[in-house]
GUKOL-299846 format. One line per 2 residues: number of its first residue (from 1); for each residue y, z, x of C-alpha. Coordinates in pm, whole numbers. Layout:
N
NUM = Y,Z,X; ... $
//
This chain:
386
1 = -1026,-319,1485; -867,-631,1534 $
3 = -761,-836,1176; -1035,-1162,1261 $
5 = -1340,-868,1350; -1298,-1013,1721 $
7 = -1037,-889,1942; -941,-1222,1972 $
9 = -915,-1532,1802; -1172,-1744,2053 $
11 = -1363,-1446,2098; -1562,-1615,1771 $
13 = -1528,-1910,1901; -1327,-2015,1631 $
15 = -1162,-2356,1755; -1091,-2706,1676 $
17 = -1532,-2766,1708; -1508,-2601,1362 $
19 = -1360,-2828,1162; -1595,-3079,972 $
21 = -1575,-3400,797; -1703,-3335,400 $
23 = -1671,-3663,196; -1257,-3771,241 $
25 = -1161,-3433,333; -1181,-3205,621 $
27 = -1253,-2825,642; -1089,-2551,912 $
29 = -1090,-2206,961; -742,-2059,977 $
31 = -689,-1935,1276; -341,-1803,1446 $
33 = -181,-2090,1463; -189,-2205,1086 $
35 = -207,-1860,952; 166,-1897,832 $
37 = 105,-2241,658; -201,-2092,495 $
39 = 12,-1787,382; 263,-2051,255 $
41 = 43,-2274,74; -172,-1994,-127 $
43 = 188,-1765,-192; 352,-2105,-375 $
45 = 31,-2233,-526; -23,-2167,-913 $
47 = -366,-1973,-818; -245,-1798,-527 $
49 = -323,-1435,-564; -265,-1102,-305 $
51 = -652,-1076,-255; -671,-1419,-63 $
53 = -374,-1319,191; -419,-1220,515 $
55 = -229,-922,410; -489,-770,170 $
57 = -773,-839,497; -550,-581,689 $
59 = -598,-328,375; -964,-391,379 $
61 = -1043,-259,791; -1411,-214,712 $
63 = -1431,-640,675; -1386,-912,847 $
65 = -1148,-1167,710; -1191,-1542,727 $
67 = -1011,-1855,551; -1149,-2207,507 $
69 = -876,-2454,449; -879,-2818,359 $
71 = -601,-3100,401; -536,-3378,198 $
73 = -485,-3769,288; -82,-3600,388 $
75 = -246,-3343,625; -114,-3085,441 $
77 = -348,-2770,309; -482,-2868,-40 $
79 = -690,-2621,-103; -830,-2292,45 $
81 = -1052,-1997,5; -1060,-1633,186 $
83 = -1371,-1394,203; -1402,-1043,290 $
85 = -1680,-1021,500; -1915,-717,492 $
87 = -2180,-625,716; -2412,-428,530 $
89 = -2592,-110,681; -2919,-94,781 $
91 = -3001,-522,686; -2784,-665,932 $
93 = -2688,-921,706; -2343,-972,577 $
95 = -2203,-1031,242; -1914,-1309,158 $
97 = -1659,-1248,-126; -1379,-1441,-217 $
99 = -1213,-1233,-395; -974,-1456,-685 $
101 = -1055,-1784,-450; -1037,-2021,-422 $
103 = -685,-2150,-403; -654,-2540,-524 $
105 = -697,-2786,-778; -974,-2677,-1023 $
107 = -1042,-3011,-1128; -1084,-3131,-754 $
109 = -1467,-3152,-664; -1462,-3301,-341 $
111 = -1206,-3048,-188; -1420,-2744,-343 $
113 = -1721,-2885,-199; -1554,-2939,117 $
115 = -1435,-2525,97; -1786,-2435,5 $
117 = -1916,-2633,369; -1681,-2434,524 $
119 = -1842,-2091,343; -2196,-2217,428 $
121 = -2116,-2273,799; -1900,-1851,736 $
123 = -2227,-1768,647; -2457,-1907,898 $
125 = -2241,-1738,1177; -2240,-1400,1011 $
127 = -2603,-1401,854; -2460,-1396,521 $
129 = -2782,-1341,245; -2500,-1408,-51 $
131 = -2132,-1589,-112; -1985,-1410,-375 $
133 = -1662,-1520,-593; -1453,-1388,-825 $
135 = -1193,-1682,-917; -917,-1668,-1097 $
137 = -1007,-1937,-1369; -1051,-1837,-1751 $
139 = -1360,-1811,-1926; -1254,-2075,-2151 $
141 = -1248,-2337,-1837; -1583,-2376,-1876 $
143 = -1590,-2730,-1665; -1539,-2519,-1383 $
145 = -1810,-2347,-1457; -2020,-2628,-1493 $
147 = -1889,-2693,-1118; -1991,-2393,-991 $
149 = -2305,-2399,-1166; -2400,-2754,-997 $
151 = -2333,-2572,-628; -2572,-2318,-724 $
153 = -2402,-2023,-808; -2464,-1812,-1083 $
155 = -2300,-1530,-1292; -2453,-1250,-1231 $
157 = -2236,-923,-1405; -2259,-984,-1800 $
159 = -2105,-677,-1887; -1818,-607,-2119 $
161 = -1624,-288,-1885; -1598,-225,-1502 $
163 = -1935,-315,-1373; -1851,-584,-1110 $
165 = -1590,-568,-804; -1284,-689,-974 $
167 = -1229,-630,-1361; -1366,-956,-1569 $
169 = -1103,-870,-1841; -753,-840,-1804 $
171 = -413,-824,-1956; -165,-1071,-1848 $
173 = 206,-1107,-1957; 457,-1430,-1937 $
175 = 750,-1270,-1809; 862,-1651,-1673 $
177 = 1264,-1674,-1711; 1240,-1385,-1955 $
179 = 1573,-1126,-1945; 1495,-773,-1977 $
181 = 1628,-770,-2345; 1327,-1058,-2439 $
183 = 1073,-841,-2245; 1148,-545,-2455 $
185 = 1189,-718,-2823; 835,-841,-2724 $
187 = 718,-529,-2730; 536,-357,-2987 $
189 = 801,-96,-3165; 579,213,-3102 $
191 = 610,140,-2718; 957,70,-2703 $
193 = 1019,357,-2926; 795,549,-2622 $
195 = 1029,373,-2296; 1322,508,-2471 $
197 = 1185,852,-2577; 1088,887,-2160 $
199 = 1416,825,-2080; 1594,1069,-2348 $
201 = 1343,1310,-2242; 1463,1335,-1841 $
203 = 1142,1109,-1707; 1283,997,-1383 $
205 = 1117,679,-1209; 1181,614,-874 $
207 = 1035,342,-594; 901,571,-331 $
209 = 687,538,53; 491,747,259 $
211 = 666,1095,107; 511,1099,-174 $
213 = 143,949,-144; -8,1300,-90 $
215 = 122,1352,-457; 36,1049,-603 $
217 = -331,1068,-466; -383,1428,-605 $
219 = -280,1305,-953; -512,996,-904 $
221 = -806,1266,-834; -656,1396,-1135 $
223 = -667,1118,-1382; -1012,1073,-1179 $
225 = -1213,1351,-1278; -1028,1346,-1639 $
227 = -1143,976,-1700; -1488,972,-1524 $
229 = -1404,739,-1199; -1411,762,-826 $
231 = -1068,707,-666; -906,605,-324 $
233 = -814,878,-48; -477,932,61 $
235 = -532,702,322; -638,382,184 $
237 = -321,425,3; -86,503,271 $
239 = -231,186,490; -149,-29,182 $
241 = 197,40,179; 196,-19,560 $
243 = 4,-318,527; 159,-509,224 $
245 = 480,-377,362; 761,-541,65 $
247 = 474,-699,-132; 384,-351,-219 $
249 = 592,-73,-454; 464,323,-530 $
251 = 652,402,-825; 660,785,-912 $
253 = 744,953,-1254; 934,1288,-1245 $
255 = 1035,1541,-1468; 1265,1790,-1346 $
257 = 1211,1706,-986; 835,1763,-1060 $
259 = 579,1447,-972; 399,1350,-1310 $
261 = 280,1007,-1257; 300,769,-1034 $
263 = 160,395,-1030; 95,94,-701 $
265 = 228,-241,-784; 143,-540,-565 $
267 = 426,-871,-575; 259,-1178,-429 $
269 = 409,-1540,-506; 471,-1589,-852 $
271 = 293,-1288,-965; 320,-869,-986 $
273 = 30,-703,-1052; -31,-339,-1176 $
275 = -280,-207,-912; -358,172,-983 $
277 = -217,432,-1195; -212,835,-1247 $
279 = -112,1114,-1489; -84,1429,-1455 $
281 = -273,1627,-1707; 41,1801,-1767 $
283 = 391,1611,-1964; 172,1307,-2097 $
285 = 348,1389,-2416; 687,1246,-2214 $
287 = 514,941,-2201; 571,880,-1828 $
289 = 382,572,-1822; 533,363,-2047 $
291 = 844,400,-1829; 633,349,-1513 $
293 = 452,-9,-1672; 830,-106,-1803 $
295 = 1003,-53,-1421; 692,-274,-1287 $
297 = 805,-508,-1535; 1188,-522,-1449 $
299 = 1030,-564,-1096; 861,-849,-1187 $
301 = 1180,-1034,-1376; 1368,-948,-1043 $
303 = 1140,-1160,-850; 1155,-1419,-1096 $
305 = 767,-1439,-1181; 560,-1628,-1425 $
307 = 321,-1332,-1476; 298,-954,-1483 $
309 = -69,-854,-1456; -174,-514,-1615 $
311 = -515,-572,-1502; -844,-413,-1645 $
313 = -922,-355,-1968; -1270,-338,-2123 $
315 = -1430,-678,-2307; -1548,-440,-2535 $
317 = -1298,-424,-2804; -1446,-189,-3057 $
319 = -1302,134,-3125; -1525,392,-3065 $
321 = -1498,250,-2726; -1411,529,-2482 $
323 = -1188,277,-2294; -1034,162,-2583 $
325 = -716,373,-2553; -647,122,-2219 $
327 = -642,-182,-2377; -433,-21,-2671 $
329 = -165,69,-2470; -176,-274,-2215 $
331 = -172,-470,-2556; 114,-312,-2681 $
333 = 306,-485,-2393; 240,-802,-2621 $
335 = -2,-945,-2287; -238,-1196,-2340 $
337 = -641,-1066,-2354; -773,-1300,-2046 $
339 = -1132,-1292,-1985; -1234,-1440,-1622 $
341 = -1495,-1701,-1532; -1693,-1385,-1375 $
343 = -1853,-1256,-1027; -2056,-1591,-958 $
345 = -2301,-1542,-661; -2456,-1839,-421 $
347 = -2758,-1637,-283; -2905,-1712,8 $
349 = -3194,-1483,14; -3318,-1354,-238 $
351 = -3552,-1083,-128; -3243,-908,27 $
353 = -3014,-955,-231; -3290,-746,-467 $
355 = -3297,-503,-194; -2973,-479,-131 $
357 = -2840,-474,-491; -3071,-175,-604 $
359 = -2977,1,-268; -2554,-41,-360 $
361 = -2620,77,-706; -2796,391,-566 $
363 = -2528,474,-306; -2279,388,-566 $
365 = -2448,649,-843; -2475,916,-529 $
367 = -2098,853,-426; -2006,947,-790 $
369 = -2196,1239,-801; -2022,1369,-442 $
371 = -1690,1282,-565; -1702,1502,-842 $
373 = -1861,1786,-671; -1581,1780,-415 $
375 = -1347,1732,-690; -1436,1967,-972 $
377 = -1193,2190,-880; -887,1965,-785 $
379 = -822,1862,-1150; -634,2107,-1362 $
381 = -782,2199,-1743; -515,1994,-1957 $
383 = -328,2222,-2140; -401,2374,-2469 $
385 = -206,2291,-2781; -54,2560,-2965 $
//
């Protein structure tokens, strides 16, 4: 499958007839021939983020990938937004997501209006019944919002843990001109205390490729079944590292030449994010990933970023909280608790978007229960204490 979802780039006929006139401003589709000035502008803008590159649409073969663009008086891109495009079974309608788009000036109404043409005119050609976002804007902008709002979206996922696409709460660190020493004063004692104790201990990280994704995807199914979620397969992960090519780092914990962790960082523009992480039920008490989060770090301070991104954490910050124990050990990195704007959905018909929803949640619930009947015996009883 080609990149576009057309073997090539006219086959849509994707050409210069798409690009309309939307108050001052202009919108276009990227196509070939800009795709390296889009990849510039959204890899050097302040919101640029991994899931809006052309990269991440090669990850994600089962959609389409599209970008609107819009140029300013200079006729240079201004602003842009990328959706994932997904045709969904049996409806033949598709859905849109912009995943962290768009990329531009919040505050900027008429180039956001002329992005959202461009999304309505995405959605006509692919019978889209919803546009979905996911930006990456703070709850606290709530002018934004207010924006978003007047467009007719609306947030739809109200809950405090994992229940939309992306997480809603994160934890974000300012690692901008920040030496290693800094980084590590800033954290809290106790994790410091647990870097150090993986090191005296013989925890061993290394930056690894295709060798060792069979190992890190059995101790994802691992930390899977122990933590109640459904994980990649081996090759989602193997195609990322093909697809992100240097953007993309498997870092794997060992102890005495044995596997024992292993996490997927993602460096994109002024950011690195923490993507996915596993532990073996086995040496946790070497405290493998506090060495794994601090070499993401040192990767991050390498590239000279302005943010390391731990990502999800619940909202819910109580303490009987089963997922409490993840946002106690991202906070003890000293990160800032960021809560997003939210999934915010434009629907376009609402009939199918009931239908649709309660038929996702179903397959969802039913993909849980196969991947821990296929599992059950893939995860290893942790061991019992003495």
């Amino acid at each position: 499958m080609a990149l576009w979802g057309c073997s090539l780039w006219n086959d849509c006929s994707i050409d210069n007839t798409w690009k309309k006139r939307s108050f001052n401003n202009m919108y276009e589709l990227i196509t070939e021939k800009t795709l390296a000035e889009y990849e510039a502008f959204i890899s050097s803008h302040p919101k640029g983020h991994f899931a809006q590159s052309s990269l991440w649409g090669k990850q994600k073969a089962a959609w389409t990938w599209r970008a609107v663009a819009v140029r300013g008086q200079d006729g240079r891109i201004c602003g842009t937004v990328a959706f994932l495009i997904r045709k969904m079974p049996l409806f033949g309608v598709s859905m849109l997501y912009a995943c962290r788009g768009p990329v531009c000036n919040l505050e900027d109404r008429e180039t956001f209006a002329a992005l959202m043409e461009g999304a309505r005119a995405l959605a006509k050609q692919y019978h889209g019944y919803v546009i979905k976002i996911d930006p990456d804007v703070p709850c606290q902008n709530t002018q934004f919002r207010q924006m978003l709002e007047s467009f007719g979206f609306r947030l739809m996922q109200e809950g405090k843990n994992f229940e939309g696409i992306q997480p809603k709460f994160v934890f974000r660190l300012d690692v901008a001109g920040k030496t290693e020493e800094e980084m590590l004063a800033s954290f809290t004692q106790k994790h410091r205390y647990n870097i150090r104790l993986a090191v005296k201990k013989g925890v061993e990280v290394r930056v690894c490729g295709q060798e060792m994704v069979h190992d890190f995807t059995q101790i994802m199914i691992e930390t899977g079944m122990r933590d109640n979620f459904v994980t990649r397969n081996e090759a989602y992960f193997s195609n990322l590292l093909k697809n992100l090519g240097e953007h993309a780092r498997l870092y794997m914990a060992f102890h005495e030449g044995t596997p024992i962790a292993g996490t997927l960082a993602i460096w994109f523009g002024d950011k690195v994010w923490y993507l996915y992480g596993a532990s073996s039920n086995h040496h946790r008490n070497l405290m493998p990933n506090y060495l794994l989060q601090w070499n993401m770090i040192q990767w991050a301070l390498e590239k000279k970023c302005r943010i390391y991104d731990f990502r999800g954490v619940s909202g819910d910050l109580s303490e009987d909280n089963p997922l409490y124990g993840l946002y106690k050990f991202k906070k003890g990195f000293n990160g800032e608790f960021t809560e997003f704007v939210g999934e915010m959905d434009l629907i376009l018909s609402k009939p199918l978007y009931v239908m649709i929803d309660k038929a996702t949640k179903l397959y969802q619930h039913r993909n849980v229960l196969k991947y821990r009947r296929e599992n059950r015996d893939k995860a290893p009883e942790a061991p019992k204490e003495s």
